[in-house]
C-alpha positions in Angstrom: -4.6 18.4 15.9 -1.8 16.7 18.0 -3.2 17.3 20.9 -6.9 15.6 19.6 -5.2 13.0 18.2 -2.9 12.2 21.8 -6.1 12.8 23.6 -7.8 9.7 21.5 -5.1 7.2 21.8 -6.2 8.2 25.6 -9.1 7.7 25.8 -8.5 3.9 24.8 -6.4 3.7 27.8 -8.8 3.6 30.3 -7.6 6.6 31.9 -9.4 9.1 34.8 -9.8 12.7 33.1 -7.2 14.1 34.9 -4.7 10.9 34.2 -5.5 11.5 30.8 -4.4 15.4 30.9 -1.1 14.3 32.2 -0.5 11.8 30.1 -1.2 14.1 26.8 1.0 17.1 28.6 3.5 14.9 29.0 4.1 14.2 25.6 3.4 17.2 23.8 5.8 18.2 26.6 8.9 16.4 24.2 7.8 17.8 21.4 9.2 20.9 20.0 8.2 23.8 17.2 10.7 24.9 14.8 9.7 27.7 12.2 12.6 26.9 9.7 14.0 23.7 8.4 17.5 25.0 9.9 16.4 25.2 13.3 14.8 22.1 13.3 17.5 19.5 11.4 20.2 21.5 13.0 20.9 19.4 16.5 18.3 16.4 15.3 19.8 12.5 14.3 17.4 11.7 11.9 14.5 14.4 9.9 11.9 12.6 8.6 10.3 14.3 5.4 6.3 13.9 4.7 4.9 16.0 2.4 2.9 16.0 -0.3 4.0 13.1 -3.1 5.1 15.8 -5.3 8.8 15.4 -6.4 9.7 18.8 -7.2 8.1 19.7 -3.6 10.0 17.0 -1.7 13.8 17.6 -3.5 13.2 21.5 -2.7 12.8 20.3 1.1 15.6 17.9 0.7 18.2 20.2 -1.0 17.4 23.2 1.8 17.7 20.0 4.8 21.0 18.9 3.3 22.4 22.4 3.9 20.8 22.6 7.4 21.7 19.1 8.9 25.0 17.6 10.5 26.8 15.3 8.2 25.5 12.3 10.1 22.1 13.0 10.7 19.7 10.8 8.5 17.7 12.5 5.8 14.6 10.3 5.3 11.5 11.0 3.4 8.1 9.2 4.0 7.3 8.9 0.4 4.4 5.8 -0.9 5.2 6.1 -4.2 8.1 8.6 -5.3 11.5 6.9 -6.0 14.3 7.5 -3.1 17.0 7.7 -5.4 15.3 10.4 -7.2 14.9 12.5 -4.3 18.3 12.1 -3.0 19.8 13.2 -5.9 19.6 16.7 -5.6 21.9 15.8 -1.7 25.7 16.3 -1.8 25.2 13.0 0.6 22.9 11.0 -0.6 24.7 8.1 1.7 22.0 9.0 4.0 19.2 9.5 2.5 17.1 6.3 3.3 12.6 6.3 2.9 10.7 5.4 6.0 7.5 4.6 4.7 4.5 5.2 7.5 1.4 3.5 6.6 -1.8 5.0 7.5 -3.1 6.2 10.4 0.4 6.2 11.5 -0.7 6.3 14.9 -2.1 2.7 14.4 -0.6 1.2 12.1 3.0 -0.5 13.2 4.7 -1.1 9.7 7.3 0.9 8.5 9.0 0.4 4.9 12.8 1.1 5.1 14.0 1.8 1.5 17.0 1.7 0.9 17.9 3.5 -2.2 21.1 2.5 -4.8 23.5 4.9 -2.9 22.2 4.5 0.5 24.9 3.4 2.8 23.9 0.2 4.6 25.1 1.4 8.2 22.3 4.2 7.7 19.5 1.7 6.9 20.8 0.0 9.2 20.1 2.8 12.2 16.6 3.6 10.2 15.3 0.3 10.5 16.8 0.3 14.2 15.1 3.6 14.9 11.8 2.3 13.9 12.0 -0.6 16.5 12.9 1.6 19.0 9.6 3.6 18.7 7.5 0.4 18.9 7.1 0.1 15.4 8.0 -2.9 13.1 10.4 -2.6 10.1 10.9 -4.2 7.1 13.5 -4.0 4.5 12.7 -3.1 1.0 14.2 -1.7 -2.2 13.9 1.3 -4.1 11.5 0.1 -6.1 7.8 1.0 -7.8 5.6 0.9 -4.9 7.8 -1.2 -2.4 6.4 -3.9 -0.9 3.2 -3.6 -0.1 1.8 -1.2 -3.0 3.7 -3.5 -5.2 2.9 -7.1 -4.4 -0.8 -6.2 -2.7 -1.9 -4.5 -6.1 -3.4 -7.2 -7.7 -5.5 -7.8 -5.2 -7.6 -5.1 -6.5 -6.6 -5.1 -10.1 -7.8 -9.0 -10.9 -11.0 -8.1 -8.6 -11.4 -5.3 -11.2 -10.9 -7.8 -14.1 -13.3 -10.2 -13.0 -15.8 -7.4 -12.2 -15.2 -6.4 -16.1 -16.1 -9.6 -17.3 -19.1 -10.2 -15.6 -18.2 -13.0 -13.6 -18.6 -11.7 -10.4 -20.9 -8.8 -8.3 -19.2 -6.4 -6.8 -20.7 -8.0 -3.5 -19.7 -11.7 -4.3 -16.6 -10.4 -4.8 -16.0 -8.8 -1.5 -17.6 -11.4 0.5 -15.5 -14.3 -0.9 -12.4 -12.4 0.4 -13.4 -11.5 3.9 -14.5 -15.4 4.2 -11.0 -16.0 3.7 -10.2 -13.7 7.0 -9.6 -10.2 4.7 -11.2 -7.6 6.8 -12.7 -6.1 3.8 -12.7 -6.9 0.2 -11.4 -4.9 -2.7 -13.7 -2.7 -3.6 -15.1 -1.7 -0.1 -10.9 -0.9 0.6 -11.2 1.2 -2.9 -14.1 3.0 -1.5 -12.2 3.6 1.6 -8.8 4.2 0.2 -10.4 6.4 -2.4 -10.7 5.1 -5.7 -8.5 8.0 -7.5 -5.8 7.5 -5.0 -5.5 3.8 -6.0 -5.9 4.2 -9.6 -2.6 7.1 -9.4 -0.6 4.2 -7.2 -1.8 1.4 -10.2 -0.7 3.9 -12.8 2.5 4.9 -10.8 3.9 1.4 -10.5 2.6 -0.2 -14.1 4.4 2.5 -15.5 7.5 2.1 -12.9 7.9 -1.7 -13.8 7.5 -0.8 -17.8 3.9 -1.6 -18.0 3.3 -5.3 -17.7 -0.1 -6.5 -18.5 -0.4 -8.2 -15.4 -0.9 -4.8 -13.4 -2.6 -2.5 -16.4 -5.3 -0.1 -14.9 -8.8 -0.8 -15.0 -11.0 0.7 -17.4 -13.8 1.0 -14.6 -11.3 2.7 -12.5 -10.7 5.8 -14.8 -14.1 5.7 -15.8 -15.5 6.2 -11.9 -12.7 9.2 -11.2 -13.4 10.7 -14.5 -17.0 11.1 -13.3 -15.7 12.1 -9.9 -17.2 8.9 -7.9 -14.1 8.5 -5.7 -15.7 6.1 -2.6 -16.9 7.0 0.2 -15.2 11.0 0.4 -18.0 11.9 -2.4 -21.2 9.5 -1.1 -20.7 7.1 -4.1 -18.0 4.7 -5.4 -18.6 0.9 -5.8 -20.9 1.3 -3.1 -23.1 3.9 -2.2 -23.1 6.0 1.0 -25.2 8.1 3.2 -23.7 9.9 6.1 -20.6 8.2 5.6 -22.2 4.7 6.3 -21.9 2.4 3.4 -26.1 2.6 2.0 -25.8 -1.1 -0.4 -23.8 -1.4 -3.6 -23.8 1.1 -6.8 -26.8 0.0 -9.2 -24.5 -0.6 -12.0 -22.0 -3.1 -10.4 -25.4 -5.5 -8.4 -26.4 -8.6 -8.9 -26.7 -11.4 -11.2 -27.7 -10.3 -15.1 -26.0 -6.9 -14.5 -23.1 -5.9 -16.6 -20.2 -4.1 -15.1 -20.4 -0.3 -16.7 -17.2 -0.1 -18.4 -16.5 -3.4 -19.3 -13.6 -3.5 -21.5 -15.6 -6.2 -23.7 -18.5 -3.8 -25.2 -20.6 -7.0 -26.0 -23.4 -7.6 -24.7 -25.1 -8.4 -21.4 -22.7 -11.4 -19.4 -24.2 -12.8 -16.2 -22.8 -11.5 -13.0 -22.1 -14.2 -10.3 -20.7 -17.2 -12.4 -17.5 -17.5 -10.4 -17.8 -19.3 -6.9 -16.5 -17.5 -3.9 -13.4 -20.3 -4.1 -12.6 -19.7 -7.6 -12.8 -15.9 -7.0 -10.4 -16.0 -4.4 -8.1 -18.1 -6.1 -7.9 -15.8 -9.2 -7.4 -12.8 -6.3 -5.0 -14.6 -4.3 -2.9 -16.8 -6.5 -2.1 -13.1 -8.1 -0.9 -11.6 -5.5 1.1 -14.5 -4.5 2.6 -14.8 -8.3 3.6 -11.2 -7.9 5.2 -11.8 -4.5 7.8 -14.0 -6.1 7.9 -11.6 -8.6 9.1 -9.1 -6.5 11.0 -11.5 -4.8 13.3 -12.6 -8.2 14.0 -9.0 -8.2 15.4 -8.9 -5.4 12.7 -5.8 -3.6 12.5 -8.0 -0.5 13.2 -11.1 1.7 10.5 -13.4 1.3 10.1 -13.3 5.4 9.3 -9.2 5.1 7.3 -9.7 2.0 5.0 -11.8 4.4 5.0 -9.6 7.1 4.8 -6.4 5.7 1.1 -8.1 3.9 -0.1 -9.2 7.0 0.5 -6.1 8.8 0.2 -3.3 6.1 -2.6 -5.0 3.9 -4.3 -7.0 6.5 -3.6 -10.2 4.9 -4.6 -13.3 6.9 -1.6 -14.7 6.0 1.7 -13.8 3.8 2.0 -14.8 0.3 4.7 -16.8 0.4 3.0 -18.6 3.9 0.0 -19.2 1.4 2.3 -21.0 -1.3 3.4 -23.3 1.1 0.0 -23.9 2.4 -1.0 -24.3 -1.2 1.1 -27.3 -1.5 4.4 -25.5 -2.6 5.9 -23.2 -6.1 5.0 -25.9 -8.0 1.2 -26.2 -7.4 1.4 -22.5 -7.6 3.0 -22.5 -11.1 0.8 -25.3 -12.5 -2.4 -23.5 -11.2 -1.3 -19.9 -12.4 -0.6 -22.1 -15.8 -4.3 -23.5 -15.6 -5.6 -20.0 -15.2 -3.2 -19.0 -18.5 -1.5 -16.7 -16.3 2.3 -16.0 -17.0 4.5 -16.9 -13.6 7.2 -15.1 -12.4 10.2 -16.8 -13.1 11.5 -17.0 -9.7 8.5 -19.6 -9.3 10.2 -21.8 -11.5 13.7 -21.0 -10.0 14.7 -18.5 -12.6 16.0 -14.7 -12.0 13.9 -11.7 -13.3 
């Protein structure tokens, strides 16, 4: 599988066959196989953890590399959505135990969350975050917190799609098409589909029950519906959309066009109009969201407001940052009085206040 996956990045290279052979040999050539954790963390600076998100799984792997590595090697795990702390604590140094957080395809993708947990010594985030420039990737700098930066502040952006989906103010298709006219290379529910839709209803579940369950991020009624029937997006042919040899075949009957009610709806009532929100007012329900729970995240300290911004343009393909978008709003006081307009608590670091 290494050796497929080397051989594609190739193959973009514009490389002869034989220049191509060479170039994969010569990197499988640094790699090297190790049949127990001891051999492998023995001699190595830094052992980067990524299995499964199962906590029990990850602390037995941490608690066996503790015993195996040097005192000043770096114990990091590549966890989405477990907390660091949590894993380290089973370490007799959890000093340096730090989360490196890949994003996916990690051959692609150049973000990396450093997490530094509450016992993390800062010289070892320090050489994580260093470490992840060094291998051409870029870092950013988050807490140990539910869902980091990205999960975190970038969830609404499917949760308020969901909500307006559930009132009937919007088509699945309206929806998605009023967010990639704003630059988003797809919309919400085509990245749900993609994603798979059970993997983002456990990350919406994970950090609403992290954060101690505001309403603001409370899972969608649709959402369990569609993975209690098993219709997880495009890995089983039918989500939001439908699909026929992996190629997206139009959108699911029940979430079309005008006069159609979402299935699920959390308000039983009747039939409600699909397609009464404009594409603007759609993506400012979407967008002011996300923003408002940027500076949430920011009052609580997860994150600068500069990495907030770059770790959503680079590991949520956002046009542009949230915090970039406030000021191109007009500033946190348009933001606050239009969150208001829309009856939607602020964060209090909009208005200047801590969390």
């Amino acid at each position: 599988r290494i050796r497929e996956g080397l051989s594609r990045r190739a193959a973009k290279l514009d490389l002869d066959a034989d220049t191509i052979d060479a170039w994969v040999d010569g990197r499988l050539a640094g790699l090297r196989h190790a049949e127990t954790l001891g051999l492998l963390a023995g001699e190595a600076d830094v052992v980067v953890e990524a299995a499964l998100e199962d906590l029990g799984l990850k602390r037995e792997i941490f608690r066996a590399l503790d015993a195996a590595a040097a005192p000043a090697t770096i114990l990091a795990t590549n966890t989405s959505a477990l907390s660091v702390a949590a894993i380290a604590e089973v370490v007799d140094r959890p000093e340096r135990v730090i989360g490196l957080h890949f994003f996916n395809p990690a051959p692609v993708m150049r973000l990396v969350e450093v997490v530094a947990a509450r016992r993390t010594d800062p010289g070892v985030a320090d050489r994580g975050a260093s470490l992840v420039a060094s291998w051409d990737r870029t870092p950013v700098r988050s807490a140990d917190a539910p869902g980091f930066i990205v999960n975190r502040v970038n969830r609404p952006f499917t949760i308020e799609a969901l909500r307006i989906l559930e009132a009937g103010e919007a088509s699945v298709e309206a929806i998605d098409a009023a967010l990639r006219e704003d630059g988003f290379p797809m919309g919400p529910f085509a990245l749900m589909d993609l994603a798979g839709i059970d993997v983002n209803l456990a990350a919406a579940r994970g950090i609403w029950k992290g954060l101690g369950r505001p309403d603001r991020l409370g899972p969608s009624p649709i959402q369990e519906r569609l993975v209690a029937e098993g219709r997880l997006g495009r890995k089983t042919g039918h989500g939001f959309y439908r699909y026929l040899g992996g190629r997206p075949a139009g959108v699911s009957p029940e979430f079309g066009g005008p006069g159609e009610r979402a299935a699920g709806a959390s308000d039983a009532g009747g039939t409600v109009a699909a397609g009464t929100l404009a594409a603007e007012a759609i993506r400012d329900r979407i967008l002011l969201s996300v923003v408002n729970e940027a500076w949430h995240a920011l009052g609580e300290r997860v994150a600068t407001a500069p990495d907030i911004d770059l770790a959503l343009r680079l590991g949520a393909a956002h046009p542009i940052g949230p915090f970039e978008r406030t000021e191109r709003l007009g500033g946190p006081g348009v933001v606050l009085a239009r969150l208001q307009a829309l009856d939607r608590p602020a964060a209090p670091a909009l208005s200047g206040e801590r969390a």
